[in-house]
N, C-alpha and C positions, 0 to 999 in steps of 0.2 A: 490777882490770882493768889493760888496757896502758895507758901514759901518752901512748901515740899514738894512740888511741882515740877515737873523737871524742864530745862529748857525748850527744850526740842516741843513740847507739847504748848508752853504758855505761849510762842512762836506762833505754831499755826492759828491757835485760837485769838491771839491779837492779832494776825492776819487775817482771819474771818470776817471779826467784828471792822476792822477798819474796810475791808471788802464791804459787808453791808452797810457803813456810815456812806462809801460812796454811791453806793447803786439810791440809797434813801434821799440824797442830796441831787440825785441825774434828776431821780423821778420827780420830786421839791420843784427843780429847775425847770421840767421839761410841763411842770403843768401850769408854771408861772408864763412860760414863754411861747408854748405853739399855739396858735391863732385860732381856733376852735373845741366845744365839747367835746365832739367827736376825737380828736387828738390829744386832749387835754386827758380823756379818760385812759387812752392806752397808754403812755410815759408811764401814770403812775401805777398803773397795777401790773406793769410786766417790773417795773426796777421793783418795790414792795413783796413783790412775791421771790422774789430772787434776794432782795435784802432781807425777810424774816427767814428764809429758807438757813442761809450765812448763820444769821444768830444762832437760830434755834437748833446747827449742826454744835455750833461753839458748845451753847449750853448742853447738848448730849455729850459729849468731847468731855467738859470739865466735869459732868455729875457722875459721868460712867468711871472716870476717875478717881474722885471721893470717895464714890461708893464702892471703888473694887467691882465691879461687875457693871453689865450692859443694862443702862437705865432707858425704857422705849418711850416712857412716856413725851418725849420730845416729838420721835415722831408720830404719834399721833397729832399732834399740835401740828406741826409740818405736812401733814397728809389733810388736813380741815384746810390749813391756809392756801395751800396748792389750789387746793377743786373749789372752795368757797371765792377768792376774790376774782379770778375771770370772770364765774359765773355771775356775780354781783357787779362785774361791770360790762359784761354781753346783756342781763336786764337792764343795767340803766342806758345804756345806750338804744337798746332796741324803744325802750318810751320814752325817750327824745327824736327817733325818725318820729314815731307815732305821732306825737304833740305837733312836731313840725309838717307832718301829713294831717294831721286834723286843723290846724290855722292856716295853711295852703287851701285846704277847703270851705272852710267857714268864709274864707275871702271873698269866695266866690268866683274865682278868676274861670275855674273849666267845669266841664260839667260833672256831673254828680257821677257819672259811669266811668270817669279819668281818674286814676290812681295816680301821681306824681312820684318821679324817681325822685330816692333821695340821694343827691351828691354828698359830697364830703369835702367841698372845698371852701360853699358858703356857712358862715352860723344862719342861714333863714333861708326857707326856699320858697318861691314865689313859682307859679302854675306857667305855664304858655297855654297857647290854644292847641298845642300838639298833644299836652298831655305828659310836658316831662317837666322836671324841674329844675328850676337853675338858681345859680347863686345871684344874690342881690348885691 
């Protein structure tokens, strides 16, 4: 930080940025370790959004200082990150049930009028004759 900087400020904002080193490190962890895409996706974009959020408060925090005055371009950056990385991870999850409802199908296990539920507890789902889908 600047060496004109006054305590009380360089404080919060190294408590920011160590706040977001851990939320970026849960989410790291949480997509090396829970057993599925579908799980795998959410760890990281709920800590990632919550750890750029952290930063990118720091970096308004220290610019709006420098500069004497309220610097917004930050959040705009924080307003893109917000609404952009759910929505980029509710699409890719939604064309991974797809995929796995389309090779459910190709299988050939039910018939062609049987849509399979998709769980969340297998990575693969296989058809029954009822028409639902289960984990393998």
């Amino acid at each position: 930080m600047s060496p004109d900087m006054p305590s009380w400020l360089t404080l919060v904002i190294s408590f920011l940025l160590v706040v977001a080193g851990f939320f970026a490190l849960t989410g790291s962890l949480g997509m090396l370790r829970l057993p599925n895409f579908y799980s795998r996706m959410h760890a990281p974009t709920l800590t990632n959004t919550l750890s750029a959020f952290c930063i990118v408060v720091s970096i308004l925090l220290a610019a709006s200082y420098g500069e004497h005055r309220f610097v917004a371009h930050s959040l705009l950056v924080t307003f893109f990150l917000i609404i952009t990385s759910p929505v980029t991870a509710m699409l890719l999850m939604r064309a991974a049930i797809k995929r796995e409802l389309r090779r459910a199908e190709e299988a050939g296990d039910g018939s062609e009028t049987e849509i399979p539920e998709a769980k969340l507890e297998g990575s693969s789902l296989t058809t029954t004759k009822a028409g639902t889908a289960e984990a393998r």
